[in-house]
Each structure stands twice: as structure tokens, then as C-alpha cells.
Biotite code that builds the C-alpha atoms (Angstrom):
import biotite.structure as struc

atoms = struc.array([
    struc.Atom([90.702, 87.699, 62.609], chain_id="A", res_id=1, res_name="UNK", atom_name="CA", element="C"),
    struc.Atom([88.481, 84.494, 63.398], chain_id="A", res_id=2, res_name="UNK", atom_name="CA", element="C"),
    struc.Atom([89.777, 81.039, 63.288], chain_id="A", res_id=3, res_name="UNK", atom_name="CA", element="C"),
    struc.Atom([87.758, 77.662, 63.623], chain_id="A", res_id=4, res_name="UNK", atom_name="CA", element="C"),
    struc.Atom([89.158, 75.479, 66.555], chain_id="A", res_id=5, res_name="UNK", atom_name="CA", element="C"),
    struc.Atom([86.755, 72.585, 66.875], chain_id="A", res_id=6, res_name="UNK", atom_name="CA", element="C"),
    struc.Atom([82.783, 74.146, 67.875], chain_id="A", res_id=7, res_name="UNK", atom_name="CA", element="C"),
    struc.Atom([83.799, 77.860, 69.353], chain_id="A", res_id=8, res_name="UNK", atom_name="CA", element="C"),
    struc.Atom([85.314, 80.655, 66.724], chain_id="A", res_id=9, res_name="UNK", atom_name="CA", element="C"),
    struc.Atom([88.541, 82.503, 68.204], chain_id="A", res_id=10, res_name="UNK", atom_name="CA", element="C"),
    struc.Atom([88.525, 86.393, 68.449], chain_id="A", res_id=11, res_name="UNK", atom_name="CA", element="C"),
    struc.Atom([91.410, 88.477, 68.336], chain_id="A", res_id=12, res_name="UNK", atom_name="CA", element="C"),
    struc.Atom([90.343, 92.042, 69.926], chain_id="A", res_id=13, res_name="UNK", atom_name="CA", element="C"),
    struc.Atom([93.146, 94.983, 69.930], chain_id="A", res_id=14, res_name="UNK", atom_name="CA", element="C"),
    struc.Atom([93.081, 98.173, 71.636], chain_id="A", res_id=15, res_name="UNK", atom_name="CA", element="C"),
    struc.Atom([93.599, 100.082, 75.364], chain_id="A", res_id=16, res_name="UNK", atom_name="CA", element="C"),
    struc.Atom([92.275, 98.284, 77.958], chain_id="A", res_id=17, res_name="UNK", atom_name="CA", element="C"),
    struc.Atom([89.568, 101.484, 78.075], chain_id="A", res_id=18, res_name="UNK", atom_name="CA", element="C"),
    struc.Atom([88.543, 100.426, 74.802], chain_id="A", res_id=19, res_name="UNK", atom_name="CA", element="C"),
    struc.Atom([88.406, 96.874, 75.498], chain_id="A", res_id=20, res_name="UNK", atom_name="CA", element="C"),
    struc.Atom([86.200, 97.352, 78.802], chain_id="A", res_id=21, res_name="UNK", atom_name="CA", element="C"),
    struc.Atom([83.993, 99.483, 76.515], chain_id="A", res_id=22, res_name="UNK", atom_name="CA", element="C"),
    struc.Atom([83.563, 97.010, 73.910], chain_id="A", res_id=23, res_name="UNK", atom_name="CA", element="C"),
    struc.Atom([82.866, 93.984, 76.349], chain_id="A", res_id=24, res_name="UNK", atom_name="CA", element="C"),
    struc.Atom([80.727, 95.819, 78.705], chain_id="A", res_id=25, res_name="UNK", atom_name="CA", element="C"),
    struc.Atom([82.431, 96.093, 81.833], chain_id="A", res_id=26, res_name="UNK", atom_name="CA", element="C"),
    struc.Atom([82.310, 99.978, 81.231], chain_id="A", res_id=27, res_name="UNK", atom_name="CA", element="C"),
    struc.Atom([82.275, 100.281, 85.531], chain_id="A", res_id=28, res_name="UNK", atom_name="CA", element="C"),
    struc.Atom([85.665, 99.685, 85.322], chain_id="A", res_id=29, res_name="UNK", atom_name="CA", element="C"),
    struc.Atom([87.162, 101.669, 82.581], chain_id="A", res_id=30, res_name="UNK", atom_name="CA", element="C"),
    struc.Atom([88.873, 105.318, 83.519], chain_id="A", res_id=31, res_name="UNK", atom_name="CA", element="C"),
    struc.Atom([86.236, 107.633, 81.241], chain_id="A", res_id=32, res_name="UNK", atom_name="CA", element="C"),
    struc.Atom([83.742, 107.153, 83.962], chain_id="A", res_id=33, res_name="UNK", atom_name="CA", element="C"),
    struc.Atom([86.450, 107.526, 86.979], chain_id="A", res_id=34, res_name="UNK", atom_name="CA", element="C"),
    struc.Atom([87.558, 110.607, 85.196], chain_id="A", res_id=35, res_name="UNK", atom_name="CA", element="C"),
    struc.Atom([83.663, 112.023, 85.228], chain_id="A", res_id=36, res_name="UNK", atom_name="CA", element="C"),
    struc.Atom([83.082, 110.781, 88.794], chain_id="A", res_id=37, res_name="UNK", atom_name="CA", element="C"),
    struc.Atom([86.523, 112.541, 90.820], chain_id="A", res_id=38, res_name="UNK", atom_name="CA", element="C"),
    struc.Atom([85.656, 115.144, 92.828], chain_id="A", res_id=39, res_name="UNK", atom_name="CA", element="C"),
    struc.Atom([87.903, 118.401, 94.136], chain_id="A", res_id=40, res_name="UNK", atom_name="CA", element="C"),
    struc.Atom([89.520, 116.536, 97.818], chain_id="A", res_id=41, res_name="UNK", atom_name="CA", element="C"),
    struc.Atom([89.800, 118.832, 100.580], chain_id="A", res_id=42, res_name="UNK", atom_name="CA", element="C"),
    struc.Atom([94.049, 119.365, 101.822], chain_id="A", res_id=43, res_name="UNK", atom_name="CA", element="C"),
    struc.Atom([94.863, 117.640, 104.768], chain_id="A", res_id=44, res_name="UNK", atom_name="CA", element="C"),
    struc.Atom([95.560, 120.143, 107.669], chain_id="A", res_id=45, res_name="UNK", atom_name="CA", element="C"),
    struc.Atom([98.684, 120.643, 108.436], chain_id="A", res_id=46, res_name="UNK", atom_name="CA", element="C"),
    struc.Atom([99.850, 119.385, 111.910], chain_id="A", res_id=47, res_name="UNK", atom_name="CA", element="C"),
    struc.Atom([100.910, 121.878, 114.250], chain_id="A", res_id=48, res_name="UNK", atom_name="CA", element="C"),
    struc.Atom([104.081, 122.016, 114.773], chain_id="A", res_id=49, res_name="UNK", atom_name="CA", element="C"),
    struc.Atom([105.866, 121.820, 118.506], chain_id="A", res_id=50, res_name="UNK", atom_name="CA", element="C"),
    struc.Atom([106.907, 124.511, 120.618], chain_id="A", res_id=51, res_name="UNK", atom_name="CA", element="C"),
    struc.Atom([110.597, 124.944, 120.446], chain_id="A", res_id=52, res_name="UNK", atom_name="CA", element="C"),
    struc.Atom([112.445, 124.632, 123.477], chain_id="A", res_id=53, res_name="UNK", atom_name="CA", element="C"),
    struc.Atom([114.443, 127.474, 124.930], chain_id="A", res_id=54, res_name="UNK", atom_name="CA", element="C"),
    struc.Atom([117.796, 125.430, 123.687], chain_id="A", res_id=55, res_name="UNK", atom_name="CA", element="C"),
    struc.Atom([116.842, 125.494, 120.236], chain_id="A", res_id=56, res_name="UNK", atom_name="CA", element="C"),
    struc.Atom([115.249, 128.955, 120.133], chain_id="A", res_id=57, res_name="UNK", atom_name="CA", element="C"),
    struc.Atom([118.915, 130.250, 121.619], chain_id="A", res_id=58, res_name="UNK", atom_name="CA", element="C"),
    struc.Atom([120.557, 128.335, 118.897], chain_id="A", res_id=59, res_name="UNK", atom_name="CA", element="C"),
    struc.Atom([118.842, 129.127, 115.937], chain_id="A", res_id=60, res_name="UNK", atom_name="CA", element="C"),
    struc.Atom([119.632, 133.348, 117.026], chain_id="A", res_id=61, res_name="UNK", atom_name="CA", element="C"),
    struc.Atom([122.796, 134.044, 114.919], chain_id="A", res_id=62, res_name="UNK", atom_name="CA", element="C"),
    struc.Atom([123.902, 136.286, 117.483], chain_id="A", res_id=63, res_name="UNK", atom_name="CA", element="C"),
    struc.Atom([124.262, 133.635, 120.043], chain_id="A", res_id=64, res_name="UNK", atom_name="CA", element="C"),
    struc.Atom([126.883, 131.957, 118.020], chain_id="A", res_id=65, res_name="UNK", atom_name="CA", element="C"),
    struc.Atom([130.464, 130.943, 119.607], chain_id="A", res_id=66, res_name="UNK", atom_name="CA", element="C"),
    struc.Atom([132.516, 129.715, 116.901], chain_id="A", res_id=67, res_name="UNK", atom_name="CA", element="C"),
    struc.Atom([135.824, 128.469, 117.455], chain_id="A", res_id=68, res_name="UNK", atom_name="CA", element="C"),
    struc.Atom([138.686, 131.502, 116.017], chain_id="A", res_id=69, res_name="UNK", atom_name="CA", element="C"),
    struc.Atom([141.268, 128.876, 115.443], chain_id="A", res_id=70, res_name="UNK", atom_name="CA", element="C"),
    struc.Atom([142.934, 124.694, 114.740], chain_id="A", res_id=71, res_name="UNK", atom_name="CA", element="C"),
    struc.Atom([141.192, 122.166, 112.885], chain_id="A", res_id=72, res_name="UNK", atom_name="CA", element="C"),
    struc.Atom([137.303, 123.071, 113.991], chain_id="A", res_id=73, res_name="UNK", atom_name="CA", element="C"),
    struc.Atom([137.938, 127.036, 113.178], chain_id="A", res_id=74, res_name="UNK", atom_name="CA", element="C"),
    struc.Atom([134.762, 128.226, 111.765], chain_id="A", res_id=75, res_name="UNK", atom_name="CA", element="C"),
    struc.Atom([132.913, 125.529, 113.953], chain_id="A", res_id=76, res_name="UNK", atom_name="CA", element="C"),
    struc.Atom([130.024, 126.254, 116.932], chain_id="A", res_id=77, res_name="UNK", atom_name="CA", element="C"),
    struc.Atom([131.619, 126.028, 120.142], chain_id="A", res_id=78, res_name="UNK", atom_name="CA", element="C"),
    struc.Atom([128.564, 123.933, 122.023], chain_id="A", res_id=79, res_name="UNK", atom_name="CA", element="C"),
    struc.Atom([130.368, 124.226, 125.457], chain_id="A", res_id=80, res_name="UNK", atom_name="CA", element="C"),
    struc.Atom([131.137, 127.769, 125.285], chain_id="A", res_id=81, res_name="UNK", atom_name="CA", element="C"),
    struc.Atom([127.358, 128.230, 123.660], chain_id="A", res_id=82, res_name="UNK", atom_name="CA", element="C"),
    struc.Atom([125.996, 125.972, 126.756], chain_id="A", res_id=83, res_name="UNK", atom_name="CA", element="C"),
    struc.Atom([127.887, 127.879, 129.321], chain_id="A", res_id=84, res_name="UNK", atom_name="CA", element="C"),
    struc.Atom([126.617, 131.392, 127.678], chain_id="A", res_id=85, res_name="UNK", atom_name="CA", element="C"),
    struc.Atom([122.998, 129.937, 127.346], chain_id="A", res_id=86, res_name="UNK", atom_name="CA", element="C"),
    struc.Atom([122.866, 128.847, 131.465], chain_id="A", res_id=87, res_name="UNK", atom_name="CA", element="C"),
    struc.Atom([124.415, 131.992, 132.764], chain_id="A", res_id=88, res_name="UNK", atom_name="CA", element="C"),
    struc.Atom([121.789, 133.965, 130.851], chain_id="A", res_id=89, res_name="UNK", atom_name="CA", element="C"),
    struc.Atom([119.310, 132.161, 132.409], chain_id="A", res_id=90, res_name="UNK", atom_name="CA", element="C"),
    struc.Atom([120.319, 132.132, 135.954], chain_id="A", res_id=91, res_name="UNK", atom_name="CA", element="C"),
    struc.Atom([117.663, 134.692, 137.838], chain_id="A", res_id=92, res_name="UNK", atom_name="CA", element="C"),
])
């Protein structure tokens, strides 16, 4: 569709902006050539994760558990009893 508007003829150009680039030369831009140009990107290593400390290694062993047997927190860990447990094991 052209229409006259004084010395310079309008264009009306319709299609993906891929198509467009293509048409009008800036081809540089246009995904077809990214696509071509990628290249297989090595994985980041994976940091290394921290020593747990003793604490945390006791409480992640299920059968260092102290749960309270009874009132509202039954079913709950008992931290103090757990701490108290956890420090007379490792008296030497």
C-alpha cells in the first residue's frame, strides 16, 4: 500500500520483526543468525557446600530426637533436653 504525501511515497511493511530486519538489511540483528551462532555453555560448578557443625550433624540423626510425650507441644523436639543430651555426650 503506497500513498503520495507531498515529494516522499509512504510504505506500509507487515511481518515479524525477523522478517522485517531481513527485508531492510539489518540482518545482524535478527534471531536466524543468533540461532546459528549459540554455542553448547559449560554448567557453572557447583559451590561447595560448608561443613556442618557438630550441632546440626546431631540434629539431623533421627535417633537423637527428644520429643515432648505430652500438653500442647506433644509430638514437638525438646531442644533443651536435645542440648543437654548433645553436651553430656561430648564431655571427654
Amino acid at each position: 500500500m503506497t500513498t503520495e504525501t507531498g515529494d516522499d511515497p509512504v510504505v506500509e511493511i507487515k511481518g515479524t520483526i525477523d522478517e522485517l530486519r531481513v527485508l531492510l538489511g539489518n540482518i545482524d540483528d535478527s534471531s536466524v543468525v543468533v540461532e546459528k551462532q549459540t554455542e553448547v555453555v559449560m554448567e557453572k560448578p557447583k559451590k561447595k557446600r560448608r561443613k556442618l557443625s557438630d550441632w546440626q550433624r546431631y540434629i539431623k540423626n533421627r535417633s537423637n530426637h527428644i520429643k515432648f510425650k505430652s500438653g500442647k507441644r506433644k509430638g514437638q523436639l525438646d531442644l533443651a533436653k536435645m542440648s543437654k543430651a548433645f553436651k553430656r555426650g561430648r564431655k571427654k
